[in-house]
C-alpha positions, 0 to 999 in steps of 0.5 A: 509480475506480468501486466494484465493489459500489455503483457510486459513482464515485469513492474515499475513500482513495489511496495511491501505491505506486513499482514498478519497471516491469522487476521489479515490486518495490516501490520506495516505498510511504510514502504507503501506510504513512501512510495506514494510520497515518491510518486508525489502523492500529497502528503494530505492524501498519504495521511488520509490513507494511513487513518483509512488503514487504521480504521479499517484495521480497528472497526473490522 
């Protein structure tokens, strides 16, 4: 993967995220929740991003 801004070849950070290939819901995203954690990300905010997800998944 390659940087848009300075070109170097490669990614600090990967995170998989599972969506469904007919919907495209997200069906598993722990990886993403861990590395944000990792990143020191407050647990608050991870929790926040998991309810965003699920109500997006639900309401769309």
């Amino acid at each position: 993967m390659k940087c848009d801004k300075c070109h170097v070849d490669s990614a600090m950070y990967r995170a998989t995220v599972m969506v469904c290939p007919k919907c495209h819901g997200i069906l598993n995203a722990e990886q993403l929740f861990q590395l944000l954690e990792k990143l020191r990300i407050s647990k608050e905010l991870v929790e926040q991003i998991k309810k965003e997800i699920v109500l997006e998944i639900t309401f769309s």
